[in-house]
C-alpha positions as CSV (number, residue, x, y, z in Angstrom):
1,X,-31.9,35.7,-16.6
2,X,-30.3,32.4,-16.4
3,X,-32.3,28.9,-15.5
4,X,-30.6,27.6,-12.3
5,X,-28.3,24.4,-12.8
6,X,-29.7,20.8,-12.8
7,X,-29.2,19.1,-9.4
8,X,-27.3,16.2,-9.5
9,X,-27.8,13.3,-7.5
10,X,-24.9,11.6,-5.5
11,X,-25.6,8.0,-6.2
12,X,-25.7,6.4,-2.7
13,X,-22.6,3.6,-2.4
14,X,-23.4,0.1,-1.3
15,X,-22.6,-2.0,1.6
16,X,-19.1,-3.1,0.3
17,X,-18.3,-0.2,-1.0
18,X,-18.9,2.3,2.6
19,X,-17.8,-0.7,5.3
20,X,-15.4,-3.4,3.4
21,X,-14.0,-0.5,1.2
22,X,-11.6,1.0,3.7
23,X,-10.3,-2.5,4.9
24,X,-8.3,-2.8,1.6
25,X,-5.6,0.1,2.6
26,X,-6.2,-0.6,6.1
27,X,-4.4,-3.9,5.4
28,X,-1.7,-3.3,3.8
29,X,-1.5,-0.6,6.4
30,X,-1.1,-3.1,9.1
31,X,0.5,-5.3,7.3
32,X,3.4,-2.9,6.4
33,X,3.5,-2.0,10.1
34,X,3.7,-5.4,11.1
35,X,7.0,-5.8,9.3
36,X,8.4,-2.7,10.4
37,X,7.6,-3.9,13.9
38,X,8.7,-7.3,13.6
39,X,12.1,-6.6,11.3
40,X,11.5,-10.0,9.8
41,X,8.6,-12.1,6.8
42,X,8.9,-15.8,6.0
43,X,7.7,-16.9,2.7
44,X,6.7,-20.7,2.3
45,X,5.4,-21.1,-1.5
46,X,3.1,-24.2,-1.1
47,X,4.3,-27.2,-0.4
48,X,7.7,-27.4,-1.2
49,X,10.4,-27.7,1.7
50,X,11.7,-24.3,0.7
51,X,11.3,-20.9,2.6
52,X,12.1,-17.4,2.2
53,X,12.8,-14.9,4.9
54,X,13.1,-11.6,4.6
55,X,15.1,-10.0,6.8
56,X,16.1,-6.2,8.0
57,X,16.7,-3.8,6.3
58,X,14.9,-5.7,3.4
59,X,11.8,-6.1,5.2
60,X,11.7,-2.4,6.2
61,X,12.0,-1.5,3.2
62,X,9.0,-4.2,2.3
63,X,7.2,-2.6,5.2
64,X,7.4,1.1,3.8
65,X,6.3,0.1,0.4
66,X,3.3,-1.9,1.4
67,X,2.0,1.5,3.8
68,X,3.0,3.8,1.0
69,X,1.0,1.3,-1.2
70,X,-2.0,1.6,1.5
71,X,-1.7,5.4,1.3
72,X,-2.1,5.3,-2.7
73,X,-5.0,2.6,-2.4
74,X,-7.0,5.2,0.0
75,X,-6.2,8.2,-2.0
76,X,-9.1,6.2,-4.7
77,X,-11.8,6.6,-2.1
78,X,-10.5,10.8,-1.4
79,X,-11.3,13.6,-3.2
80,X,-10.0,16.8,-3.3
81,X,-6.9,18.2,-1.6
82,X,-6.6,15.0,0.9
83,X,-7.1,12.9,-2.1
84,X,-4.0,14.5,-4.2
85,X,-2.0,14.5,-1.1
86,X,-2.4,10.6,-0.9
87,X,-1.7,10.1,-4.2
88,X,1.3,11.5,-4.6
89,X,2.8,10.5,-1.3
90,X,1.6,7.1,-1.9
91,X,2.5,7.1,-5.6
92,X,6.4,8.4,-4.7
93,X,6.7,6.4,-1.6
94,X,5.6,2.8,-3.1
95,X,7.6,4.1,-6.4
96,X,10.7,4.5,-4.4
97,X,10.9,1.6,-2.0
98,X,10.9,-0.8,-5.0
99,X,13.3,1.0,-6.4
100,X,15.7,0.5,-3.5
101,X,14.1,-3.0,-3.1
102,X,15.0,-3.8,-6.3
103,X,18.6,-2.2,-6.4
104,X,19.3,-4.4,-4.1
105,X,18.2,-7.5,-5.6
106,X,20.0,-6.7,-8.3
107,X,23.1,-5.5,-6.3
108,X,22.8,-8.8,-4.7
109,X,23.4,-7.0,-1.1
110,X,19.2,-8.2,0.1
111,X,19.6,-10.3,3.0
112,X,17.9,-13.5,3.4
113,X,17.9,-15.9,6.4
């Protein structure tokens, strides 16, 4: 006869982790949308006269990375099947946008306003 196995207690998560947790892939989730909706992301480093903008297909491309990046982000809060899924979709996605992105940088064919 065999002794039944020890429960194990879940330990409960805090506030942050349960309600701010998911805000962190939901962010870059809209924020990703936000520059495949608007085609276009201005950069102004401090307070030098100088500005950067991004412009399509570069910021499409910026835009699939950061909700591939949003995907891999959440799959740390998933487990099981859904939380693979994520991971590799997020980890292949975010892997392969910066390789374009970068290509291109270094092709010097990114477009800039």
């Amino acid at each position: 006869m065999t002794s039944p196995a020890p429960k194990i207690s879940v330990p409960e998560h805090s506030l942050i982790v349960r309600f701010l947790g998911p805000l962190v892939p939901l962010g870059f989730a809209a924020f990703g949308i936000w520059l495949l909706i608007s085609g276009r992301y201005v950069y102004r480093p401090g307070r030098s006269t100088t500005e950067l903008v991004l412009l399509a297909p570069d910021a499409y491309i910026a835009g699939a990375f950061f909700l591939f990046l949003a995907a891999l982000i959440a799959a740390l809060g998933v487990s099981g099947k859904k939380g693979r899924w994520l991971f590799w979709v997020g980890s292949v996605g975010s892997i392969a946008s910066f390789v374009v992105e970068a290509g291109r940088q270094i092709a010097g064919v990114a477009a800039y306003g």
